[in-house]
C-alpha positions as CSV (number, residue, x, y, z in Angstrom):
1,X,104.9,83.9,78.0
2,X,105.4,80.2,79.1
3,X,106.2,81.4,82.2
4,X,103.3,83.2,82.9
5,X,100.9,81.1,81.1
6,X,102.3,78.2,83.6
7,X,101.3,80.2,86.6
8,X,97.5,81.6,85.2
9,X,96.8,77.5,85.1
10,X,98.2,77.2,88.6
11,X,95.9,79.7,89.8
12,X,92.9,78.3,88.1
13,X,93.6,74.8,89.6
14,X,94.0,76.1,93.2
15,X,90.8,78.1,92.5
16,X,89.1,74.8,91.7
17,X,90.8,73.1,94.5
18,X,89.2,75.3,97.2
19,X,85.9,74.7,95.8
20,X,86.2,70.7,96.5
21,X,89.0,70.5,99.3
22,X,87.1,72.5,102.2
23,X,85.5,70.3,104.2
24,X,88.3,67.6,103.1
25,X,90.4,69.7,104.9
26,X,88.6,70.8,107.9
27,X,87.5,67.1,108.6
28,X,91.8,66.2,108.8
29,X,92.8,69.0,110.8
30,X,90.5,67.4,113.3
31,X,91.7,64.3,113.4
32,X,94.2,63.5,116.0
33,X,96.1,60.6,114.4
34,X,97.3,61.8,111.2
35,X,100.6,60.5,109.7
36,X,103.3,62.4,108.4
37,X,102.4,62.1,104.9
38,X,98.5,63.5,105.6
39,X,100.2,66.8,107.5
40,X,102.5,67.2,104.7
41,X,99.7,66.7,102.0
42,X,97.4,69.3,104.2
43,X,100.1,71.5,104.6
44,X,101.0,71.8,100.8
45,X,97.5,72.1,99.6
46,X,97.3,75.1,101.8
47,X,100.6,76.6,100.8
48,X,98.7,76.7,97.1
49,X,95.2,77.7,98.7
50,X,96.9,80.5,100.8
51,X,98.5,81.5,97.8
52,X,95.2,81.7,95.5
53,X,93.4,83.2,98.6
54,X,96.0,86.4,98.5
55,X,95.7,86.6,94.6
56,X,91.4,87.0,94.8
57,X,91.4,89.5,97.7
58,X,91.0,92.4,95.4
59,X,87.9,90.9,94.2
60,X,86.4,92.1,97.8
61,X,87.1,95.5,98.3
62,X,84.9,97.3,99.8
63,X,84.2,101.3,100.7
64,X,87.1,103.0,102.3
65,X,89.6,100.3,101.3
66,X,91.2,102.4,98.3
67,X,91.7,104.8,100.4
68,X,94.1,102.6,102.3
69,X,95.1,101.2,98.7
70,X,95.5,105.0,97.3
71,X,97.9,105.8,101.1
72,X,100.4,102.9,100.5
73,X,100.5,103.8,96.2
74,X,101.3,107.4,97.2
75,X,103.9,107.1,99.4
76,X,105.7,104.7,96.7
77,X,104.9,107.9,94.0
78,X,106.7,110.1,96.9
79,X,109.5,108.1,96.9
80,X,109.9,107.6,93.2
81,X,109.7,111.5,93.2
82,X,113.5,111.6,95.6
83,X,114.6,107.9,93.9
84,X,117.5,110.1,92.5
85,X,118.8,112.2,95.9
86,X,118.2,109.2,97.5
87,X,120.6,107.2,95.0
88,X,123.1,109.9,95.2
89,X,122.9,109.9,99.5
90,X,123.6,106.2,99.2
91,X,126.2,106.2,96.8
92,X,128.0,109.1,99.4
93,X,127.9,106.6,101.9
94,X,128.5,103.4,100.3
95,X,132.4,103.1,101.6
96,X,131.1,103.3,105.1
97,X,128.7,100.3,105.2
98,X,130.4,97.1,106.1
99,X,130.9,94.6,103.6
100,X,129.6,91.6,105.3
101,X,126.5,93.3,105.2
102,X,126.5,94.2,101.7
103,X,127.2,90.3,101.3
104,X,124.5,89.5,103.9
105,X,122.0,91.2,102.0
106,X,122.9,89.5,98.8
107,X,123.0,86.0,100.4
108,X,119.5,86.5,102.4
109,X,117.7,87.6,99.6
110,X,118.7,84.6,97.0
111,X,115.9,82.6,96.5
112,X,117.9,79.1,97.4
113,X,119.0,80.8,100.8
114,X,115.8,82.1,102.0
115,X,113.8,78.6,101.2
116,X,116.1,76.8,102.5
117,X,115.7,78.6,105.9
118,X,112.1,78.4,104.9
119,X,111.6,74.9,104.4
120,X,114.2,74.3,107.1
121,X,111.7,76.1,109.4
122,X,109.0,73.7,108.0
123,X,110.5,70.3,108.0
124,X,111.8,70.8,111.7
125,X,107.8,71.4,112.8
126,X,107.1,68.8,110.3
127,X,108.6,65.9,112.0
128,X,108.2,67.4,115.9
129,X,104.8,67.2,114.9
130,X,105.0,71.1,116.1
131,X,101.5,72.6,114.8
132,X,102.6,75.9,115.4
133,X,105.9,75.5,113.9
134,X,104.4,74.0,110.5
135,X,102.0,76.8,110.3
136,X,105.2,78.9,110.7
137,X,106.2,77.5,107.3
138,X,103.5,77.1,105.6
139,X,102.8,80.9,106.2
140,X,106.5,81.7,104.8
141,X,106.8,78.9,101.9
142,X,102.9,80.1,100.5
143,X,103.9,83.9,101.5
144,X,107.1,83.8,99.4
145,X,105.4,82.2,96.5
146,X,102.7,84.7,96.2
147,X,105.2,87.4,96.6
148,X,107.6,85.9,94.4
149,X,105.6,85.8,91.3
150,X,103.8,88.7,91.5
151,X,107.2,90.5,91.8
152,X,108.5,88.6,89.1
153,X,105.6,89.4,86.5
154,X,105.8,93.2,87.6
155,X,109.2,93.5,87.1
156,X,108.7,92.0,83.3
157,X,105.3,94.0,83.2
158,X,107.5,97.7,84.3
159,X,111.0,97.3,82.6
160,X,112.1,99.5,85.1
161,X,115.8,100.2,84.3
162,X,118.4,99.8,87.4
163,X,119.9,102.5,88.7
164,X,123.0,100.8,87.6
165,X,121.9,100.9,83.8
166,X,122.6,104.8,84.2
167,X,119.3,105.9,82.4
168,X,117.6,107.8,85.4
169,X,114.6,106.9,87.4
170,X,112.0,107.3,84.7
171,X,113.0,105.0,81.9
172,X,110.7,102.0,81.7
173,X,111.2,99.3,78.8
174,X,107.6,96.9,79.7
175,X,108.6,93.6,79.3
176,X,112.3,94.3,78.0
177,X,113.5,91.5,78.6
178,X,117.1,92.5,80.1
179,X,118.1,92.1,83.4
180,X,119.0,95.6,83.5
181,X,115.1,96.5,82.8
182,X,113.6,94.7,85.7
183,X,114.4,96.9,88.7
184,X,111.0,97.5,90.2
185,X,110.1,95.6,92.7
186,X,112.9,94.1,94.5
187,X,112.9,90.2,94.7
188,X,115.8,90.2,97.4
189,X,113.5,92.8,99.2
190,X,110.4,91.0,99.0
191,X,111.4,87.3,99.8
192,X,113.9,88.9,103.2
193,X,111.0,90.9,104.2
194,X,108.0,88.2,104.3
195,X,110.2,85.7,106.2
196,X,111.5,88.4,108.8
197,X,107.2,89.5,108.8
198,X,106.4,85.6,109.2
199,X,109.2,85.1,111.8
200,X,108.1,88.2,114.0
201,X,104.6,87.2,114.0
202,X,105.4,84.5,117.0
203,X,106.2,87.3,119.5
204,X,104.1,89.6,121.4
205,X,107.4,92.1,122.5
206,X,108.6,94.7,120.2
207,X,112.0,94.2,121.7
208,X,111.9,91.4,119.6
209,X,110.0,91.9,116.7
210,X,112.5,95.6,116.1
211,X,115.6,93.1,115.3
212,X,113.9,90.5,113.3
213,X,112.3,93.6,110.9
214,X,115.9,95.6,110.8
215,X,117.5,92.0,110.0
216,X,115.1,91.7,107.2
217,X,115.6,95.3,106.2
218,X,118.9,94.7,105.5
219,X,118.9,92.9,101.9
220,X,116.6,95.7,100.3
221,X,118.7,98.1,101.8
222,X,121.8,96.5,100.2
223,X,120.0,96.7,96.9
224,X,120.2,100.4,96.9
225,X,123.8,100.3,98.2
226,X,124.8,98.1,95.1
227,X,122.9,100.1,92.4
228,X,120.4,97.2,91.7
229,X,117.4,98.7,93.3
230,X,115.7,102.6,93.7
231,X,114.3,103.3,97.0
232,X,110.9,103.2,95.7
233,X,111.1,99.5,94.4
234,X,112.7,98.2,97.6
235,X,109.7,100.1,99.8
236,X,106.9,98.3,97.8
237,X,108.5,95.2,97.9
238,X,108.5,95.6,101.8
239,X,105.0,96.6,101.5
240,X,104.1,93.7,99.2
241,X,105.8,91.2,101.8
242,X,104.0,92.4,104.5
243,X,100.7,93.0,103.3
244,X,101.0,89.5,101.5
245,X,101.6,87.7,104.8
246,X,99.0,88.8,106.8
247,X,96.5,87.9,103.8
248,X,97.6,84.6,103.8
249,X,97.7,84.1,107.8
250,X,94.2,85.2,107.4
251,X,93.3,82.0,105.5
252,X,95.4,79.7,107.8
253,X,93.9,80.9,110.6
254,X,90.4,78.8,109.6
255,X,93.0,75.7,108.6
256,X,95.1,75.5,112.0
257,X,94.1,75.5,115.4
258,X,97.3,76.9,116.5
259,X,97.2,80.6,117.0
260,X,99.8,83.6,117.3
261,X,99.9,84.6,120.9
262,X,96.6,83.4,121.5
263,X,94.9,87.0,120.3
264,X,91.9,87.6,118.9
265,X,92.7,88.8,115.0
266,X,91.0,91.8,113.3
267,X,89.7,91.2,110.2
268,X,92.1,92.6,107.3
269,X,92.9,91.8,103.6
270,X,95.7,92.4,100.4
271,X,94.6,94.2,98.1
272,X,96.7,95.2,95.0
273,X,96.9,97.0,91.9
274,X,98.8,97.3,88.5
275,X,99.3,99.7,86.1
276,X,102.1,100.6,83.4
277,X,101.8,103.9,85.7
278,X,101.0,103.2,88.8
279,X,101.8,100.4,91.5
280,X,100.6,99.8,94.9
281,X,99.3,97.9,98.4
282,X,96.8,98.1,100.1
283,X,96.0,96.6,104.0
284,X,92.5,96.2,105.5
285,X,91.9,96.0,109.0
């Protein structure tokens, strides 16, 4: 519980951060002639607003959105209804998938690999004074942070057993405790996913966005492969990454003036929901 407790008291704080740190904030993004240190400052107290701004948006759904909630949480029932012929199909073809993508998909997905691309991507815009390219980090360091927890406490929360534990799709063991019991979401999934999302984002061409996405696929696709993950867990993680990103580049959008390709944005929102039963996304737009 010290774990969790820790991250209720960050939330709080952020929440009492926005209320005092708004027009702070707007007044330095105008300015012209900030140093190093005021961009870095700015930038991390949006990577924690961003983050808080992701966890409240429940709190403002409205009319049709749990339809669009209730689409996302049925297709991730549908496919923890075939979790167990999709297991076997995998397992048929598990000799024929390269092994440096198996590896791949284990390296990408480690949480010291992906932030070190992360903040690799962040420090580079940092010090080019590159508006664009900070945002670009800011959007993946707050995105994997939001994602990152939240996956973390559901997978306590569930105690979904691994496919490699051998106990079948349906055995759940809530906050268990074993690694073996925390199979649903996948973190490797989630934290590839929202930095192949953030990275896509720049472009306008779906010649480029299609590798960046099958890139990212990769690690919750190895999951399966390896017996960590069910198909089911692996496609809400995806759906957590992506939802979660374009909540938080919904705040940044009123923090930076740099914009992706210059397009008008429709209004649209994360929404999520918890259960011991149930599990889903939801996207507004």
């Amino acid at each position: 519980m010290g774990k969790l407790s820790f991250i209720l008291i960050v939330l709080m704080s952020v929440v009492s951060m926005s209320q005092n740190t708004t027009h702070f904030s707007l007044d330095l993004d105008q300015n012209q002639d900030r140093t190093l240190w005021q961009d870095f400052t700015y930038d991390m107290g949006n990577v924690f607003l961003g983050t808080g701004y992701a966890y409240t948006r429940p709190l403002y759904w409205q009319g049709d959105d749990f339809l669009r909630f209730g689409a996302v949480a049925g297709a991730t029932y549908g496919l923890y209804m075939l979790d167990t012929n999709i297991e076997r199909s995998f397992k048929k073809h598990k000799n024929d998938v390269p092994n440096i993508l198996l590896d791949y998909g284990w390296y990408a997905g480690s949480p010291q690999n992906n932030y070190g691309l992360t903040g690799a991507v962040y420090l580079t815009g940092l010090f080019t004074k590159n508006e664009k390219l900070r945002r670009t980090g800011v959007l993946m360091i707050s995105s994997a942070t939001a994602t990152g927890f939240f996956q973390q406490f559901l997978k306590s929360a569930t105690g979904r057993a691994r496919p490699g534990a051998e106990l079948g799709k349906n055995h759940f063991r809530p906050f268990g405790g074993s690694v073996a019991y925390r199979s649903f979401p996948s973190g490797h999934a989630v934290l590839s996913f929202t930095q192949a999302h953030s990275i896509a984002k720049q472009f306008k061409s779906w010649w480029v966005k299609a590798p960046i996405y099958a890139v990212g696929a990769i690690p919750g696709l190895s999951r399966i492969y390896t017996d960590a993950h069910w198909a089911s867990d692996v496609f809400l993680s995806w759906a957590m990454s992506y939802f979660m990103v374009e909540a938080i580049d919904i705040y940044l959008d009123k923090k930076y003036k740099e914009k992706y390709n210059d397009s008008p944005r429709k209004k649209s929102s994360l929404d999520l929901s918890f259960s011991l039963t149930t599990v889903g996304v939801r996207y507004t737009f």
